[in-house]
N, C-alpha and C positions, 0 to 999 in steps of 0.2 A: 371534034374528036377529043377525048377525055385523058390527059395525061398521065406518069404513071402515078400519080398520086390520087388520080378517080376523078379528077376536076378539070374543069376548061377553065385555062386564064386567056381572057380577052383583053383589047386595049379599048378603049374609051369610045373609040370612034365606031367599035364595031356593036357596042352596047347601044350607040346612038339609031343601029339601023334597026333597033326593035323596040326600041322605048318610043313613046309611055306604054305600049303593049305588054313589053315583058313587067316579070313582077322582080322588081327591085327591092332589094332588103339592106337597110343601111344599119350596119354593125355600129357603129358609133357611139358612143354615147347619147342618152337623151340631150342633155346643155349641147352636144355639137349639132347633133341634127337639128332643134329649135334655132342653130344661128344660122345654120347654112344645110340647106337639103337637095336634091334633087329631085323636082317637083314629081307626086305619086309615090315616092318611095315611103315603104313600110318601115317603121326604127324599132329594130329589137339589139338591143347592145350586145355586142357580144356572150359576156358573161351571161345572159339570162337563153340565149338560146336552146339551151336543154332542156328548162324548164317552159319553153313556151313553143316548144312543137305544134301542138294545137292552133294557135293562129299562124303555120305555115302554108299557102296551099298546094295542094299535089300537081303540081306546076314547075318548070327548070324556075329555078331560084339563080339571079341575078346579086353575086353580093358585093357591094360598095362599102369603104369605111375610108379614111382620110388620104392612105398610099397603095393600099393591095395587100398589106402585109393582116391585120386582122380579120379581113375580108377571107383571106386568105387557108386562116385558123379557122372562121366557122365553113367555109367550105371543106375541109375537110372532117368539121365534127358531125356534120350534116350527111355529106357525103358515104361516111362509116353507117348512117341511119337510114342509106337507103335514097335518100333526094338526089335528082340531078339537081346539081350546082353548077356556077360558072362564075368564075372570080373576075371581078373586073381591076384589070392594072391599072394602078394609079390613082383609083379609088375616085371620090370627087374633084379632088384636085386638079388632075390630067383632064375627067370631063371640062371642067372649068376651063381651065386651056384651051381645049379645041374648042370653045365658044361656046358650049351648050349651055341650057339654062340651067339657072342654080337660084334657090328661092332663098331671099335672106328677111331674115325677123328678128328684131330688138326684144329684150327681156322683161318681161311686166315690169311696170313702172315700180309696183311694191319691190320689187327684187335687186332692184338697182342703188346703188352706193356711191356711184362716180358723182359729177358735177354734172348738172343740165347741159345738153346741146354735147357731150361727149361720148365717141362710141363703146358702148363696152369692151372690156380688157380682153375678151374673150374672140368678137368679132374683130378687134383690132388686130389681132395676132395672125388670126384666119386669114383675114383680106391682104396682110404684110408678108405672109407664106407665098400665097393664088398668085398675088401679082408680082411677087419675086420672082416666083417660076414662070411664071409668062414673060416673061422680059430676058429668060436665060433662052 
């Protein structure tokens, strides 16, 4: 059932009972979703989702991005366009939590500045968040 802002916020766990089926849309950034995704999801960042309606499909749109809160925003910009949406709480994070899979990938080797055998600044931050919260 569709709240009064036109959208379903779900919790993580309840997203797990339809993935990989449903179609997941990770709000994120490109650099976040290249560190950390949830495997099959589609990455339109935020910002570009009005201009890229075109590769939505006419399908309940599943949207994920770090907490629920910009997930949140293109749910209802979509939502105002017509699409069933369904915001998922807590974004990747919370899946992360409940143990679901979460696919992680290091940044071409040309793009990297650290010192060999070091994780990027970016995944370090990520994995120091995920497993903060798992531990609270």
């Amino acid at each position: 059932m569709a709240d009064r802002q036109g959208f379903r916020t779900v919790p993580a766990t309840e997203l797990a009972t339809v993935w990989p089926r449903a179609t997941l849309v990770d709000v994120r950034s490109r650099e976040e979703h290249a560190t950390a995704h949830i495997p099959g999801s589609l990455n339109i960042p935020l910002e570009e989702i009005p201009s890229r309606l075109a590769d939505l499909p006419d399908t309940a749109l599943y949207l994920v991005c770090g907490s629920g809160k910009r997930s949140s925003q293109a749910a209802r910009i979509l939502t105002d366009r017509g699409y069933t949406t369904v915001n998922v709480a807590g974004g990747i994070t919370e899946w992360y939590r409940a143990g679901h899979p979460v696919t992680y990938q290091q940044p071409p080797k040309d793009q990297t500045r650290q010192d060999p055998g070091r994780t990027p600044a970016g995944l370090r931050r990520l994995l120091h968040r995920l497993s903060r919260r798992k531990n609270t």
